[in-house]
N, C-alpha and C positions, 0 to 999 in steps of 0.2 A: 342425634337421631338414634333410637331403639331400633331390633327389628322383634321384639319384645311383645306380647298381646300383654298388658298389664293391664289388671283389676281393671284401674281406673286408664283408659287411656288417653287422657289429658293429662295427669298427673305427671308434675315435676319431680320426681323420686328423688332424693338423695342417694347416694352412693355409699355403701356400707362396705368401710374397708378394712374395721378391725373390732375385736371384742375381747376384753376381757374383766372377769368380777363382773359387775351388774353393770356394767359400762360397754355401751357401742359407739364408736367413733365413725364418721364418714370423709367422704374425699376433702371437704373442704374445710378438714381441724375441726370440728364442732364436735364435742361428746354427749350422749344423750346417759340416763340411768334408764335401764330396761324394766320400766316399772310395771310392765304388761309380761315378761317374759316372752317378746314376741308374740302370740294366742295364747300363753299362757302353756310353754312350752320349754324353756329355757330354767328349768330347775334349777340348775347346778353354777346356770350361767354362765359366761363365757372363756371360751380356754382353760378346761379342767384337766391337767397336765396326764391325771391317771387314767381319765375316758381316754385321751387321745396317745396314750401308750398302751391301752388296749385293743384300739382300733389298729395301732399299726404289728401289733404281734398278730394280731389273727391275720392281717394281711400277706404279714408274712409266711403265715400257714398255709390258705387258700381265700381266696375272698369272694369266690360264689361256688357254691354246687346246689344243681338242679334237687328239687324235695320230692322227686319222681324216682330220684336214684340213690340218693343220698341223706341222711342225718348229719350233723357237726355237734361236735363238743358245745362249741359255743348256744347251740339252739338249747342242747340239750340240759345245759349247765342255769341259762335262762330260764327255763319253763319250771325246772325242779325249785329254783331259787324263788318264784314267784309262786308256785303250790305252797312253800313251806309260808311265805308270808300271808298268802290269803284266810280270810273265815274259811273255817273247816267245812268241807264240802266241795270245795270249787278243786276240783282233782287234774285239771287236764288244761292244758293251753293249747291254741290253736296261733299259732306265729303268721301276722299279716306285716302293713307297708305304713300301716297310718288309720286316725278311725276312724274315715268313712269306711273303710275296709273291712274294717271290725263290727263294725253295725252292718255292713249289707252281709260279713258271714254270720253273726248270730241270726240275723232275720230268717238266713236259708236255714241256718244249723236248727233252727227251733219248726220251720216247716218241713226239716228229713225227719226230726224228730217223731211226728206224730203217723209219718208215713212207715218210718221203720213199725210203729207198736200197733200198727194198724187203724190209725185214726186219719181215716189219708183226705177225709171232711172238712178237714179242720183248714180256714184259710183266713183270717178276718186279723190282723193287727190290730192293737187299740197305744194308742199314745197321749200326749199331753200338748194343747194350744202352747203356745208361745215356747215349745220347746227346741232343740237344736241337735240335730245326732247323724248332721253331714251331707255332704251335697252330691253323692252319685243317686240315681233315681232310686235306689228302694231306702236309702238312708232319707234320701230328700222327703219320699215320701212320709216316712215314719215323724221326722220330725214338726215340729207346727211351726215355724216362723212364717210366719202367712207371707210377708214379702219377697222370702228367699224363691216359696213355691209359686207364687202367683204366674210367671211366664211359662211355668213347664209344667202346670196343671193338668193340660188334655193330654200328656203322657206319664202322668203318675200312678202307678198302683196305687187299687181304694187302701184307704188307712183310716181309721177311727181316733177321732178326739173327745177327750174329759178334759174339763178341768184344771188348771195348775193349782199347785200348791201355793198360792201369792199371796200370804195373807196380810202383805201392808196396803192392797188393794181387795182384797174379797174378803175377807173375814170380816163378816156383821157386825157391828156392835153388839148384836145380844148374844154374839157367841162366845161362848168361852174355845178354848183349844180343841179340849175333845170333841168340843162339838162340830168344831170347822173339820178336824179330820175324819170325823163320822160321815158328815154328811158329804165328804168328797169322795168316801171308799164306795158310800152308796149310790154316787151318781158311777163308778166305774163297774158297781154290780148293776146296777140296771142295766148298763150298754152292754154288759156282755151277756143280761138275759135277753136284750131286744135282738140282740146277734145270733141269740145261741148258747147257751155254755158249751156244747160240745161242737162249736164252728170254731171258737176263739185260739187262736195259736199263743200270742204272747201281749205281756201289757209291758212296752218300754218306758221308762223313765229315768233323768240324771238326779242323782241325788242331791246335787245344790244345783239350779237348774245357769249355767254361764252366758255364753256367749247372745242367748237372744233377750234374758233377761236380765244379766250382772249380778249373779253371785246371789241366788235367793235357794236358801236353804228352807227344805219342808219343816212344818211344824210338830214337834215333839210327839209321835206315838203314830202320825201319818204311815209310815212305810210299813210298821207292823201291821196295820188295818187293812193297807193292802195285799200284801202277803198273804194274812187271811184270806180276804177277797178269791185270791185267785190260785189259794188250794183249795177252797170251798167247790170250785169249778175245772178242776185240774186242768187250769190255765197257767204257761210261763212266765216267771219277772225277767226281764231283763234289766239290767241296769247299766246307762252308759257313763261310763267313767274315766271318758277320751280326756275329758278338761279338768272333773273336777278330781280324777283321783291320782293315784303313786305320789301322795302325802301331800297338793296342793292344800286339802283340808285340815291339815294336823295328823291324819294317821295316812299309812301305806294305802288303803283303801279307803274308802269314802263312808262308805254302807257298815263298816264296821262303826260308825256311829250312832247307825240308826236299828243296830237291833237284830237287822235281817240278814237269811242270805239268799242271795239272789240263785237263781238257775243257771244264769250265762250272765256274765261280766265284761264290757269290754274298756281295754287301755289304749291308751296312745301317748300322746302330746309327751309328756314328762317321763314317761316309760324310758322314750332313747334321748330326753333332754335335749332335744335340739342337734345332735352331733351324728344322727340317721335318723332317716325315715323308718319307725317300726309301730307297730302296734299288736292287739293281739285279740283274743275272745279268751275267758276263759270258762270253763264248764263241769258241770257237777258229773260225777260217777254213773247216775241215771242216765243221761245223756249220750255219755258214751259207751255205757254198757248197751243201748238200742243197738249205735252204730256197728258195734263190735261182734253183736250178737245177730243181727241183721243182713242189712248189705256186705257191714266189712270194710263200708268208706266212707268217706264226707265227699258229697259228688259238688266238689269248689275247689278253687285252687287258682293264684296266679303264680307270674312267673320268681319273682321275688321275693314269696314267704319266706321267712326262715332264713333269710339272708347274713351270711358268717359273720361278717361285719359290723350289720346294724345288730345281730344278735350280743356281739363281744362289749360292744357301745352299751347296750341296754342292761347289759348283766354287770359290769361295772359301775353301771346309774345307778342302779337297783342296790346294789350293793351298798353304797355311798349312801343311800337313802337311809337304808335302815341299818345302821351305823349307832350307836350308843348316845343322844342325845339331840340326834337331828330332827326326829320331829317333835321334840321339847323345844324345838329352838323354833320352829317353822310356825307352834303353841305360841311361843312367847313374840317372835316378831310380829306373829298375826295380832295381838292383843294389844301390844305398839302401836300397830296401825290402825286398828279400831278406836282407841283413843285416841288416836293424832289425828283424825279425821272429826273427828266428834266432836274436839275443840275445836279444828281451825274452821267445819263445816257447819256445824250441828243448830247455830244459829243464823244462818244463810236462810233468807228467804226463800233462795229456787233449790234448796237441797231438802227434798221432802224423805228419803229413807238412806241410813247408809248401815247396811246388812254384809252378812258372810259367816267364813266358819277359815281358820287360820292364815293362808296366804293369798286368800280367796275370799276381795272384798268388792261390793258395790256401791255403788253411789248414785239413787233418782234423783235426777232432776226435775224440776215442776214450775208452772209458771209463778204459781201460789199454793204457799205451803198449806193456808188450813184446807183450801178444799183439795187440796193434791191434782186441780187440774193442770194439764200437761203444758209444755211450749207449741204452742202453731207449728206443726211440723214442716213447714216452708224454712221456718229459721236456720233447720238444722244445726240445731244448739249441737250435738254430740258432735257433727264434723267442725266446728269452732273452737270445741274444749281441747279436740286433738292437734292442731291447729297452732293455739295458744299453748299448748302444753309442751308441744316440737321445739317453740321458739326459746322455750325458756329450758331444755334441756331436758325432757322428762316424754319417755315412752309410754304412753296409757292406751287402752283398748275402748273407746266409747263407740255405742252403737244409738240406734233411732229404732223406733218401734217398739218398744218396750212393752207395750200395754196390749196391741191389738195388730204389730206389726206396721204400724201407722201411725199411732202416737205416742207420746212416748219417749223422753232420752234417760239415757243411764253411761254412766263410765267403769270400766270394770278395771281393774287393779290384779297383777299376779306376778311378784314380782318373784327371782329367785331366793331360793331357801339358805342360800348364802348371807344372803344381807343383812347388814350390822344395822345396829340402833341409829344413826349420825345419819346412815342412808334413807332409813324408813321417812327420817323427819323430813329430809329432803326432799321425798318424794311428796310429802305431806303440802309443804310449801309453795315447790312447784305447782301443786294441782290444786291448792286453792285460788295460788292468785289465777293460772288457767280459768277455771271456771268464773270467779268474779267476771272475769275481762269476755270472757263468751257471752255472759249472762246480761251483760251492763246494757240501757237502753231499751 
């Protein structure tokens, strides 16, 4: 007996009672490889000797003070370390718990924004269908998984939807690239002239979009069209970077691929690697010369920002990340796995696209590849492949909904940035026979 509210509350849970390298072990001897990173949070992986002698030195220092009355080395040593690695611009970190936390305070941080410079009009979010950026209501809201929202609809703040970036499903045939990114900058310039340009606060977007669609990276010249877009309108980017960034993609941030820099940025997942709950916002100069110049505050705050602990945890992750050859390596096993996938999948009838960008891969499934229609979502192909994949020793993140949050399956892949070539294949193996044996019948 639990006395437990879990997820699923039918679910027979296994017992996880040890981790270490990309290996988790449960109560009853079985080892899995953590080929999800947990959500795709587990960086470093399990039992990294030097996080966890830097959690226990700060503990031994202090291990909470209130952010009403106090600073810490640790916050402070974080936030500098994370300025120097971001695109030039992003000047200022705002230290949270995790990121829905980080997207419900960019959300505010971008509405004091306009209130501080006198544009206090300004109220209308715009975001992207099938997107994901967290389940307390103003994250829920921003985000589009139509399924995650559908029960808590009649308490959602309005939010605006464009578009995703999908182009193994929306991209025309007669498009070429620039075209498909043309014409998606200009369905987001419409919405924000049918809004307003001076109503619109900010346009959120992840740059490889994860958990509701597996690892779909925009098309080449997308995010600068955008960016356009919304100086054109002196509208905010956000950019949520909970999943896919602190070097899931091959670099320390994500955006740094695409060219741009965002206004407000926010981290999580991989930030404190699994070993605390942190996350963060971070924000350009503009931003906080308002607040500074202004009020004088950011009117948000819980009780555990800033936290000494998960700060000391995050700043030794960080640290280890960008380290002299680790995201060459993050480069290179991602590109392992691209091809290990592409041979054991790539001729799989129900494997219609398998995309990403370094430790950050997906995999569609489909009932038939040439017209890419989906499984009957009755099947629940994705809770099968996870399913089939548990049995055979392999941790993977599939989800259902893919397409319209109703149909649709996809498996997502993120595994830690530790892992060797011998493991990728592993994982490769595992998850094909997984899927066959979902798929069969």
């Amino acid at each position: 007996m639990t006395r437990i509210l879990h997820r699923s509350i039918a679910a027979a849970l296994p017992r996880a009672v040890s981790g270490q390298g990309v290996h988790i072990g449960d109560a009853e001897g079985r080892s899995y490889i953590d080929g999800s990173g947990g959500a795709a949070v587990s960086c470093l992986g399990h039992g990294n000797a030097e996080v966890l002698e830097a959690m226990r030195a700060q503990m031994d220092r202090i291990a909470y003070a209130h952010t009403s009355f106090f600073t810490t080395d640790a916050a402070e040593s974080l936030a500098e370390r994370l300025v120097r690695l971001a695109p030039e611009g992003l000047d200022y970190v705002y230290p949270v718990s995790g990121g829905s936390e980080a997207v419900e305070a960019a959300l505010k941080m971008a509405r004091q924004y306009f209130v501080e410079i006198g544009q206090p009009q300004r109220r209308h979010i715009i975001a992207r269908r099938q997107s994901y950026h967290g389940n307390t209501i103003g994250a829920l809201a921003a985000g589009g998984n139509a399924w995650r929202r559908a029960q808590f609809q009649p308490i959602l703040p309005e939010t605006h939807h464009v578009s995703p970036c999908y182009a193994y499903r929306d991209q025309r045939p007669d498009e070429t690239v620039e075209d498909y990114a043309a014409r998606l900058a200009a369905e987001l310039e419409a919405r924000i002239i049918e809004l307003g340009p001076d109503q619109v606060i900010a346009f959120v977007a992840e740059p490889v979009v994860g958990a509701t669609m597996g690892a779909v990276p925009a098309v080449p010249g997308y995010f600068r069209r955008i960016r356009e877009v919304c100086d054109r309108h002196g509208v905010l980017l956000i950019l949520d970077e909970v999943m896919c960034g602190m070097g899931r993609t091959g670099s320390i941030f994500a955006c740094a691929a695409e060219g741009v820099r965002p206004d407000l940025v926010t981290i999580a997942k991989g930030l404190g690697g699994g070993y605390q709950p942190i996350g963060a916002v971070m924000l350009s100069e503009r931003i906080y010369r308002a607040f500074a110049d202004g009020s004088g505050l950011f009117q948000h705050g819980h009780t555990y920002i800033g936290h000494p602990v998960a700060a000391a945890a995050a700043d030794k992750v960080v640290e280890i990340l960008s380290r002299p050859g680790m995201m060459e390596h993050v480069q290179a096993m991602g590109e392992r796995l691209q091809s290990g996938l592409d041979a054991a999948l790539g001729q799989s009838p129900h494997v219609g696209d398998i995309r990403g960008r370094g430790l950050f891969r997906g995999i569609e499934l489909v009932a038939d590849k040439d017209d890419k229609a989906p499984f009957d979502p009755a099947r629940r192909i994705h809770a099968r492949v996870k399913k089939e994949a548990m049995a055979r020793g392999l941790l993977c993140y599939p989800m259902g909904g893919t397409i319209d949050g109703v149909r649709g399956d996809h498996v997502l892949l993120a595994p830690p940035y530790i892992i060797q070539p011998e493991e990728i294949d592993q994982i490769v193996d595992r998850l094909a026979g997984a899927i066959a044996a979902a798929t069969a019948g």
